[in-house]
Backbone as a printed PyTorch tensor [residue, N CA C, xyz], in Angstrom:
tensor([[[  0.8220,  -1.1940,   0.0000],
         [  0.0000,   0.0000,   0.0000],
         [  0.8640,   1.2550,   0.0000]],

        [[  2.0270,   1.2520,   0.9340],
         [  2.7040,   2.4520,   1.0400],
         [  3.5950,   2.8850,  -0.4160]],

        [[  3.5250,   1.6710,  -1.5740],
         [  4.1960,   1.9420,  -2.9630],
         [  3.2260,   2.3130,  -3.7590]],

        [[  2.1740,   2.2630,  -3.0910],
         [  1.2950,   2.8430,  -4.1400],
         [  1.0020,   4.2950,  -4.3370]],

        [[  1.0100,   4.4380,  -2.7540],
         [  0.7120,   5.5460,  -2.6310],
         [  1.7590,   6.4320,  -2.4300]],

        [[  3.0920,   6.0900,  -2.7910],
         [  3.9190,   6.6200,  -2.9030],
         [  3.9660,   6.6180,  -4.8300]],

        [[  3.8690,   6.0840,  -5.4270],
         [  3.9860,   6.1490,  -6.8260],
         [  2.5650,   7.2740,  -7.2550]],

        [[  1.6960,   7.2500,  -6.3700],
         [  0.4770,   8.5430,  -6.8400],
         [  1.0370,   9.6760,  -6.5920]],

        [[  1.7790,   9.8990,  -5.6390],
         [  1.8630,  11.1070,  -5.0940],
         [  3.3870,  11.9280,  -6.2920]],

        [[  4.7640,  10.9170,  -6.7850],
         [  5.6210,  10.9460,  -7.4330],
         [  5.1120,  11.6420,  -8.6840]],

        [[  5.4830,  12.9250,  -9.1080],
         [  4.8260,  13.4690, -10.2260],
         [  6.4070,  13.6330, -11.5330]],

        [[  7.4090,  13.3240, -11.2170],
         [  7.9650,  13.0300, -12.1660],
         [  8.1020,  12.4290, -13.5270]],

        [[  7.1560,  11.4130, -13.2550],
         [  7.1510,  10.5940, -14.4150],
         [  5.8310,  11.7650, -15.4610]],

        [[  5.0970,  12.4790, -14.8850],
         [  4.1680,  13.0780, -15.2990],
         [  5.3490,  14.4170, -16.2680]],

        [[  5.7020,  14.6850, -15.2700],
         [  6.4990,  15.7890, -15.5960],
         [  7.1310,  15.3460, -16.9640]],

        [[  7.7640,  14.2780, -16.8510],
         [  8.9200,  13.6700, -18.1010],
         [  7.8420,  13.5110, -19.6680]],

        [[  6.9880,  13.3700, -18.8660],
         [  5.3360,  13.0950, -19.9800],
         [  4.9640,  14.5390, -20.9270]],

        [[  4.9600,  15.4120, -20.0270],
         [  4.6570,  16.8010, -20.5700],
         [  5.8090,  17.6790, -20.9230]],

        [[  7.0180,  17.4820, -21.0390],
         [  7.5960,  17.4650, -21.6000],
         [  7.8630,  17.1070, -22.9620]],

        [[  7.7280,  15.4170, -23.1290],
         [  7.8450,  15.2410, -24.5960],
         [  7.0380,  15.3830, -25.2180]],

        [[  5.1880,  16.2800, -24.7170],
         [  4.8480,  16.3700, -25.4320],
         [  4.7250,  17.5970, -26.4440]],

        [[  5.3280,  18.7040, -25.3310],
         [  5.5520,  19.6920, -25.5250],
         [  6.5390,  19.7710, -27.0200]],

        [[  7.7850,  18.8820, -26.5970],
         [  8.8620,  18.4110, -27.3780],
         [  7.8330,  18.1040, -29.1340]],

        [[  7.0650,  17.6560, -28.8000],
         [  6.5440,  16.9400, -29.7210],
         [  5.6020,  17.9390, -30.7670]],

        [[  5.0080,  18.7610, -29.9120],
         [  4.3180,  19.4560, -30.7350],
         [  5.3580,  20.6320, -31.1680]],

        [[  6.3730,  21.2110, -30.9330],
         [  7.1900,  21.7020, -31.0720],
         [  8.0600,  21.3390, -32.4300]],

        [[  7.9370,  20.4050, -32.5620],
         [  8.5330,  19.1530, -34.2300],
         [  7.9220,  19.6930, -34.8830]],

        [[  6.1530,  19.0430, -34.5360],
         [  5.4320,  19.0940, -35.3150],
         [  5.0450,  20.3750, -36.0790]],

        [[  5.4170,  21.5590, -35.2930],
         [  5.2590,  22.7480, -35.4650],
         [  6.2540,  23.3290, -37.2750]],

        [[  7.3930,  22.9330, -36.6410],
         [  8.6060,  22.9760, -36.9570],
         [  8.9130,  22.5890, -38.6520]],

        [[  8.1630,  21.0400, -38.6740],
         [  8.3180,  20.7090, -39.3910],
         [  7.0250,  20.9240, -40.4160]],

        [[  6.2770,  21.6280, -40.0980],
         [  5.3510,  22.0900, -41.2260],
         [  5.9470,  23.1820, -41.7810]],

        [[  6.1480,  24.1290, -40.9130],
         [  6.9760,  25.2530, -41.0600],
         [  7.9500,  25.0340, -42.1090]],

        [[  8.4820,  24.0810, -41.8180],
         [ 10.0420,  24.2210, -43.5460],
         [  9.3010,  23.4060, -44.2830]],

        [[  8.2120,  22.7910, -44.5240],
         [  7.8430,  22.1640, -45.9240],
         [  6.9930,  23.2200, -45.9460]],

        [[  6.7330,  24.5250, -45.8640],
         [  5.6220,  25.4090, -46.6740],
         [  7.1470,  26.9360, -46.7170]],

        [[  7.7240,  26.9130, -46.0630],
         [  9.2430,  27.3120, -46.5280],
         [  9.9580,  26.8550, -47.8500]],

        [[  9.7670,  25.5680, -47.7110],
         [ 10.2940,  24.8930, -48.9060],
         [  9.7960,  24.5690, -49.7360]],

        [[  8.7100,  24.8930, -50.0940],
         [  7.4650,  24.7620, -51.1840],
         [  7.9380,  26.4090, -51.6400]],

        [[  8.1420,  27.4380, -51.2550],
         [  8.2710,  28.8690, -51.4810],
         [  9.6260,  29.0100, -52.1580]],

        [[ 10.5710,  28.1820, -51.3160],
         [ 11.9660,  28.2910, -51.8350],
         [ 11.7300,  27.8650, -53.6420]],

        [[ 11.3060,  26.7600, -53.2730],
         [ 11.7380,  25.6890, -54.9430],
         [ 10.9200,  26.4960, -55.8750]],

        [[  9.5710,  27.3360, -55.4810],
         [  9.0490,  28.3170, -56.4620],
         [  9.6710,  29.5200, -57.0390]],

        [[ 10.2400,  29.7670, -56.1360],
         [ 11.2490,  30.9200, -56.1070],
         [ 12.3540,  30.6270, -56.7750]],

        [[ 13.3140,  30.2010, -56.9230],
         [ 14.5230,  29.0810, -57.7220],
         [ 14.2170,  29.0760, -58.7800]],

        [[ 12.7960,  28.0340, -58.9130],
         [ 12.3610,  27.8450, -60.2150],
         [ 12.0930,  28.9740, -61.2550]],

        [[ 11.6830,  30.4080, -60.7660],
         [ 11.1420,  31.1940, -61.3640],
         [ 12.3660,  31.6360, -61.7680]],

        [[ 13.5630,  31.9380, -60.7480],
         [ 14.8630,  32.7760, -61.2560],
         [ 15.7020,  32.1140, -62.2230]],

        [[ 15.5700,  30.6320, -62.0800],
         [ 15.9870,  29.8670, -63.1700],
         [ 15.3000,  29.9720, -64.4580]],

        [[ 14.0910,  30.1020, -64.5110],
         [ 13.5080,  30.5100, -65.7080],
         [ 13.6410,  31.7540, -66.4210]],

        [[ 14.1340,  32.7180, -65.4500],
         [ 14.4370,  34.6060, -66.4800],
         [ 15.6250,  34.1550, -66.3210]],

        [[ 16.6450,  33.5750, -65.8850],
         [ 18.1000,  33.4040, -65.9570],
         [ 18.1960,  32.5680, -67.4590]],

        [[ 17.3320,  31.7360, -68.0510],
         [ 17.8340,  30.7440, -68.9240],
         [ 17.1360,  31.2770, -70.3090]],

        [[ 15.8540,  31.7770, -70.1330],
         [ 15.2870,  33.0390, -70.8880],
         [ 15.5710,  34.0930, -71.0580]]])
């Protein structure tokens, strides 16, 4: 009984939890971010490559 109620009360493991999720949406953030970056880049390239070769 006293591990139990010692493992309810232990908020670390919670802590380590909200963390990665934080971590996580933070990626996720991240990584939308440079594929609509990089959808802009390769348009951009493409266009200067086209008056450069024209």
């Amino acid at each position: 009984m006293k591990f139990i109620n010692k493992m309810l009360r232990d908020e670390q493991g919670a802590t380590a939890i909200e963390y990665g999720l934080i971590a996580a949406l933070i990626a996720v953030a991240a990584i939308t971010a440079m594929q609509g970056l990089g959808n802009q880049l390769s348009d951009t390239f493409s266009e200067v490559s086209t008056e450069m070769a024209g």
